[in-house]
C-alpha positions as CSV (number, residue, x, y, z in Angstrom):
1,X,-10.4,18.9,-30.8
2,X,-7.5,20.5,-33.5
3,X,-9.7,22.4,-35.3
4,X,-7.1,20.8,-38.5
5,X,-8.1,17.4,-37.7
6,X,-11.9,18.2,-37.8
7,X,-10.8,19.8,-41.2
8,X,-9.8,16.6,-42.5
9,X,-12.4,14.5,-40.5
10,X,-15.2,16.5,-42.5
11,X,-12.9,16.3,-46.4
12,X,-12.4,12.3,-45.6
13,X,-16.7,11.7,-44.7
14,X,-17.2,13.6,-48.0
15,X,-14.8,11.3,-49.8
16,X,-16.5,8.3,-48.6
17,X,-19.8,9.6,-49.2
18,X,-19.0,9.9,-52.7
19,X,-17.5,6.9,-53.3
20,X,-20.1,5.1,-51.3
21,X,-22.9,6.4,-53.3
22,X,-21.2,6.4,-56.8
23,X,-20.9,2.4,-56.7
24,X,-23.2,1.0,-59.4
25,X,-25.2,4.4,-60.4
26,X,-27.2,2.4,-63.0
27,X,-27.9,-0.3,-60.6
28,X,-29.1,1.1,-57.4
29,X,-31.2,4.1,-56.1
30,X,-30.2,7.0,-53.7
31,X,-27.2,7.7,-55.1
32,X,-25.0,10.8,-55.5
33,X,-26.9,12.1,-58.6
34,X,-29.9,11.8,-56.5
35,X,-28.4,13.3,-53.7
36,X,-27.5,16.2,-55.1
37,X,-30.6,16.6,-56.6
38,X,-32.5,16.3,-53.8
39,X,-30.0,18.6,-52.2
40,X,-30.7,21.5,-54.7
41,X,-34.7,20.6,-54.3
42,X,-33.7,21.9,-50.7
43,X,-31.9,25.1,-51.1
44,X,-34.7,26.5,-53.2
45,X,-37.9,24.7,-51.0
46,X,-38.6,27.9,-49.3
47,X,-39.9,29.8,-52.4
48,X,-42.3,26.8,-52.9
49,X,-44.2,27.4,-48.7
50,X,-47.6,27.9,-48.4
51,X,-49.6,29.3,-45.5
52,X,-49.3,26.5,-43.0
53,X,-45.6,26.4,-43.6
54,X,-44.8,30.1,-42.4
55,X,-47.4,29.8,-39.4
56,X,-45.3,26.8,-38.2
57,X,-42.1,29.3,-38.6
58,X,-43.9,31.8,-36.8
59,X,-44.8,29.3,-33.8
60,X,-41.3,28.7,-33.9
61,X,-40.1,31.7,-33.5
62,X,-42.7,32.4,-30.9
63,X,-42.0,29.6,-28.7
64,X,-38.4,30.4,-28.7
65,X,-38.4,34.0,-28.1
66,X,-41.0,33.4,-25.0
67,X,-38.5,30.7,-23.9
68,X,-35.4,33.0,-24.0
69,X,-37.3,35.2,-21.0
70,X,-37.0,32.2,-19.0
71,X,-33.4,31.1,-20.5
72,X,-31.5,32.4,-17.5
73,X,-33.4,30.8,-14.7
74,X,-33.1,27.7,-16.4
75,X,-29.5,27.9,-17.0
76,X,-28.9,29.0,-12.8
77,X,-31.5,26.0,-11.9
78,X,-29.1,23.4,-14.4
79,X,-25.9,24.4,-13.0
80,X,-27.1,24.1,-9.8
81,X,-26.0,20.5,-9.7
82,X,-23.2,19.2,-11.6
83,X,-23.0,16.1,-10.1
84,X,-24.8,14.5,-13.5
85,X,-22.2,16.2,-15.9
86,X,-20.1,13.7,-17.2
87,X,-23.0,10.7,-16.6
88,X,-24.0,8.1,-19.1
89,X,-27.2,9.7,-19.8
90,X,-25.6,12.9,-20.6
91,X,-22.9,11.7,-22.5
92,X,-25.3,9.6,-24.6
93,X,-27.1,12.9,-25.5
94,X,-24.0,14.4,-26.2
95,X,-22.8,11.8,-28.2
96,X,-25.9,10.9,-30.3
97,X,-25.9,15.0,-31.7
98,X,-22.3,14.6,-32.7
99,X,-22.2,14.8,-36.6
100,X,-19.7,12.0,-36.5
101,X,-22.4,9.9,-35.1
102,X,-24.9,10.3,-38.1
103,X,-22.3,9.5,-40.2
104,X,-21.2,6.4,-38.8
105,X,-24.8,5.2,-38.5
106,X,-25.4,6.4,-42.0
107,X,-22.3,4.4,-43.3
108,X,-23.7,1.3,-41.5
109,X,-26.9,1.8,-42.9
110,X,-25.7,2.6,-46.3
111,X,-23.1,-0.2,-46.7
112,X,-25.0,-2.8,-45.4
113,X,-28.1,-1.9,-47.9
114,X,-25.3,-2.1,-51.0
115,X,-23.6,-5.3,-50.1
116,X,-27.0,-7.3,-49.0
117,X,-28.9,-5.3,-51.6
118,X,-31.5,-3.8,-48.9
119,X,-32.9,-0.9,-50.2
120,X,-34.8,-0.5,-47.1
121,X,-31.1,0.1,-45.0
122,X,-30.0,2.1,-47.8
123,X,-33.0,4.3,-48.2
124,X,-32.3,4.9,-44.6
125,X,-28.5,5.5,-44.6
126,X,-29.3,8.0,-47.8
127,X,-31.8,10.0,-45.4
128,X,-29.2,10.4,-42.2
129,X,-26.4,11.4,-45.0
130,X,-28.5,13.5,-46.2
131,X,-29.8,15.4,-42.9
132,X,-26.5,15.8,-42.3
133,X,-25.8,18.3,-45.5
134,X,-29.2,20.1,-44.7
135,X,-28.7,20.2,-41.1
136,X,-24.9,21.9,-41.7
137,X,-26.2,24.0,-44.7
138,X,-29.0,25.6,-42.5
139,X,-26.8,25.9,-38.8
140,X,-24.0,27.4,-40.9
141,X,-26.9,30.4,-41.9
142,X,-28.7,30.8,-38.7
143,X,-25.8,30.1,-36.7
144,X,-23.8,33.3,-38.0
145,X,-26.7,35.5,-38.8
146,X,-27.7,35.6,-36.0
147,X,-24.7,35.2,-33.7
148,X,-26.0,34.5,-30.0
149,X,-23.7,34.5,-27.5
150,X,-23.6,30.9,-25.8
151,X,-24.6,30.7,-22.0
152,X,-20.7,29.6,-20.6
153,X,-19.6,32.9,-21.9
154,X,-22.6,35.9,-20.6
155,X,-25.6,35.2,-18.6
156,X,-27.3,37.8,-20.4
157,X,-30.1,35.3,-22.6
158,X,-30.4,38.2,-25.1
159,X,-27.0,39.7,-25.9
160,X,-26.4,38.9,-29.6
161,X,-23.6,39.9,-32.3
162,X,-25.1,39.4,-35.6
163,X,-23.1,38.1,-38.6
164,X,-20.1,37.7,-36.3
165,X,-18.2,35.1,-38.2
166,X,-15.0,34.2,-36.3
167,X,-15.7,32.5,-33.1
168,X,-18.4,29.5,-32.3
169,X,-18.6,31.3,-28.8
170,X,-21.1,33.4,-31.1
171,X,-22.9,30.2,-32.7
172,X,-25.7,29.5,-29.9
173,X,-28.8,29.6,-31.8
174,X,-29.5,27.0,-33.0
175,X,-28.4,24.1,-31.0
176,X,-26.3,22.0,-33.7
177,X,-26.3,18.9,-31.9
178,X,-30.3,19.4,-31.5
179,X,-30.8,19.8,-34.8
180,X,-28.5,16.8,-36.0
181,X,-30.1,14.7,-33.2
182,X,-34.0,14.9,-33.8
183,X,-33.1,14.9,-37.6
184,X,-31.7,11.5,-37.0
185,X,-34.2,10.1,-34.5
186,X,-37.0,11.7,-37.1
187,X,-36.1,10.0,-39.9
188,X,-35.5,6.5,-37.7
189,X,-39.2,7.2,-36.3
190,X,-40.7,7.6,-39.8
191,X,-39.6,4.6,-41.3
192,X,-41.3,2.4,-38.6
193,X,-45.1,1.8,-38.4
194,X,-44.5,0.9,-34.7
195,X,-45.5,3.5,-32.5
196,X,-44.1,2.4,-29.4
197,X,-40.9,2.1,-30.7
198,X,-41.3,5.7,-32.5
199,X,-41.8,6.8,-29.1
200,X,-38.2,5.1,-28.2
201,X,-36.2,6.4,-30.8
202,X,-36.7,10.0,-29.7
203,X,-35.8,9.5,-26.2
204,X,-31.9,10.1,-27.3
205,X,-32.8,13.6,-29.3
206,X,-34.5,14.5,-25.8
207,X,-31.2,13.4,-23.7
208,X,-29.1,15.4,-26.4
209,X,-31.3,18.5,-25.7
210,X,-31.1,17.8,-22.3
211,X,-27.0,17.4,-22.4
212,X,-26.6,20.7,-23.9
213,X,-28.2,23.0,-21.9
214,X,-26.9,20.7,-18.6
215,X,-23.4,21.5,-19.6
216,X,-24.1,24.6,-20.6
217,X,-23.4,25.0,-24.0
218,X,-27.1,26.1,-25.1
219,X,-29.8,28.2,-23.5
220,X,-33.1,26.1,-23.2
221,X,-34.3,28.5,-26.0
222,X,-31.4,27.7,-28.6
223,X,-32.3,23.5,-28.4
224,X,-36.2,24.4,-28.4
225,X,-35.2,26.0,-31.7
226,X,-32.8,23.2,-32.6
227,X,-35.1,20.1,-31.9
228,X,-37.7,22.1,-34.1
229,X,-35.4,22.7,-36.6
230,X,-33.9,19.1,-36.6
231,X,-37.7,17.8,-36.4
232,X,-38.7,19.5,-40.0
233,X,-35.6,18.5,-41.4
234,X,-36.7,15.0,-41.1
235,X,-39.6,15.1,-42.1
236,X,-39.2,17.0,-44.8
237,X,-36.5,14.4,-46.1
238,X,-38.8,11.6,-45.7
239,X,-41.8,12.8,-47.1
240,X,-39.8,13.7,-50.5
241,X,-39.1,10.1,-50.7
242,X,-42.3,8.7,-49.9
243,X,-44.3,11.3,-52.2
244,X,-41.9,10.3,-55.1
245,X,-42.8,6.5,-54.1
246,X,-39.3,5.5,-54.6
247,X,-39.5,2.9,-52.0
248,X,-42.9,1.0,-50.1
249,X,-43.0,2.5,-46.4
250,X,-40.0,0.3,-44.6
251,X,-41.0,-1.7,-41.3
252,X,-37.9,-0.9,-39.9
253,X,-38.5,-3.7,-37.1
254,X,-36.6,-6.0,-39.8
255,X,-34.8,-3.4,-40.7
256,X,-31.4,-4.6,-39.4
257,X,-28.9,-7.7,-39.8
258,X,-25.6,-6.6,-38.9
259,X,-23.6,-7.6,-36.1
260,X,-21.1,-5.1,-34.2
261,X,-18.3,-5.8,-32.1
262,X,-16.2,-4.1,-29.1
C-alpha cells in the first residue's frame, strides 16, 4: 500500500478519534482528556514496576531468545506448504492484526456507546483506541532498537541491525500485528465473565500469530514476543479502569445491539 495513503489513513483515524471523544466532555466518560491522561500514566508506568513485573520481562525475554534457536526450523517446516497462504483462516489472522481493524471495531464500539448512551460499548471502544496508541508507541521503540531482520529477507534467525531506522525489512521483532491482535482479543476477553467465550475470543490473536510466521513475515520468536507484548498491553489497560472503578465489570454477552450490513 502507497506508503502516502497510509499517511493520511493514520492523520484522518486521529481526526476522528478526536472528534469522537471530544463530543459532550462534561457529559460522558472516556474521553480525550482521559485518554491522554491515561496515555501519559503509560509512558511513565515503568518507573512505577515492582519485582514480579521485571521477572515477567525476564521470562519474556527468555522464552523468546530460546525460541529464536528454533526460529529457522520453523520457518523451513512453514514454507514447506504454501498451499494454505492466501486461505480464510490465514487471511482472518492477517486481517484481525491489521491496525485498521482495531479501529473500525473501536469506532463501532465507541459510536454506538455515545448515540445509545452505553457506557459499557464505549468503555470498550475507549480500550481498543487506546491499545492502539500503546501498541504503536511501544512497536515504534522495540521495533527500531532493535532492528531484526525479517525472515523473507535472511534465513539467518539472529542477524540484527540495531537502531536501523529506514526500512520495515528491519522491523521483525516484535510482531506488530501480534501485538495489536492479543491487545484487542485481551481487552474483549476481560470484559466478559464467560469463560468459554474468553476462550473464543482469542482464537483470532492465535490465527494472526499463526498468519504471520506462515507467510513469512515473522520468525516464530518475533510473534511469541508480540502476543506477549499485546497480552500485557491489555491487561494493563483494563485493570487501570477497573482499579479506578470507573465502570461495574461489563457482561459483555449483552454487550452488543448493532446491526451490520454487506
Amino acid at each position: 500500500m502507497n506508503k502516502k495513503f497510509l499517511s493520511v489513513i493514520k492523520k484522518s483515524f486521529f481526526t476522528i478519534f478526536i472528534f469522537v471523544h471530544s463530543v459532550n466532555i462534561a457529559q460522558y466518560k472516556y474521553n480525550s482528556d482521559q485518554f491522554f491522561d491515561e496515555y501519559a500514566d503509560f509512558l511513565t508506568q515503568p518507573k512505577n514496576w515492582e519485582r514480579a513485573d521485571y521477572f515477567k520481562l525476564l521470562l519474556i525475554g527468555g522464552g523468546t531468545y530460546s525460541l529464536m534457536h528454533l526460529d529457522n526450523s520453523i520457518k523451513n517446516f512453514a514454507l514447506g506448504d504454501r498451499n494454505y497462504e492466501n486461505t480464510f483462516l490465514i487471511e482472518t489472522g492477517r486481517i484481525w492484526g491489521e491496525p485498521i481493524t482495531s479501529f473500525i471495531i473501536g469506532s463501532i464500539f465507541t459510536m454506538h456507546g455515545i448515540a445509545t448512551d452505553n457506557q459499557v460499548n464505549k468503555k470498550i471502544g475507549f480500550e481498543i483506541y487506546q491499545s492502539l496508541a500503546y501498541g504503536f508507541t511501544t512497536l515504534a521503540l522495540l521495533k527500531n532498537v532493535i532492528g531484526r531482520v525479517r525472515p523473507n529477507m535472511t534465513d539467518d534467525p539472529f542477524e540484527f541491525s540495531p537502531f536501523y531506522f529506514k526500512l520495515e525489512d528491519y522491523w521483525a521483532l516484535p510482531s506488530g500485528h501480534t501485538t495489536l491482535a492479543f491487545s484487542m482479543s485481551t481487552i474483549f476477553a476481560k470484559n466478559t465473565e464467560n469463560k468459554d467465550l474468553k476462550v473464543i475470543l482469542y482464537i483470532p490473536a492465535f490465527l494472526t500469530a499463526i498468519s504471520r510466521v506462515y507467510q513469512n513475515y515473522h520468525w516464530t520468536s518475533d510473534v511469541f514476543f508480540g502476543a506477549c507484548l499485546g497480552y500485557f498491553i491489555g491487561e494493563y489497560i483494563c485493570e487501570v479502569h477497573n482499579k479506578e472503578n470507573i465502570l461495574e465489570q461489563p457482561d459483555f454477552n449483552n454487550l452488543v445491539n448493532v446491526r451490520v450490513s454487506f
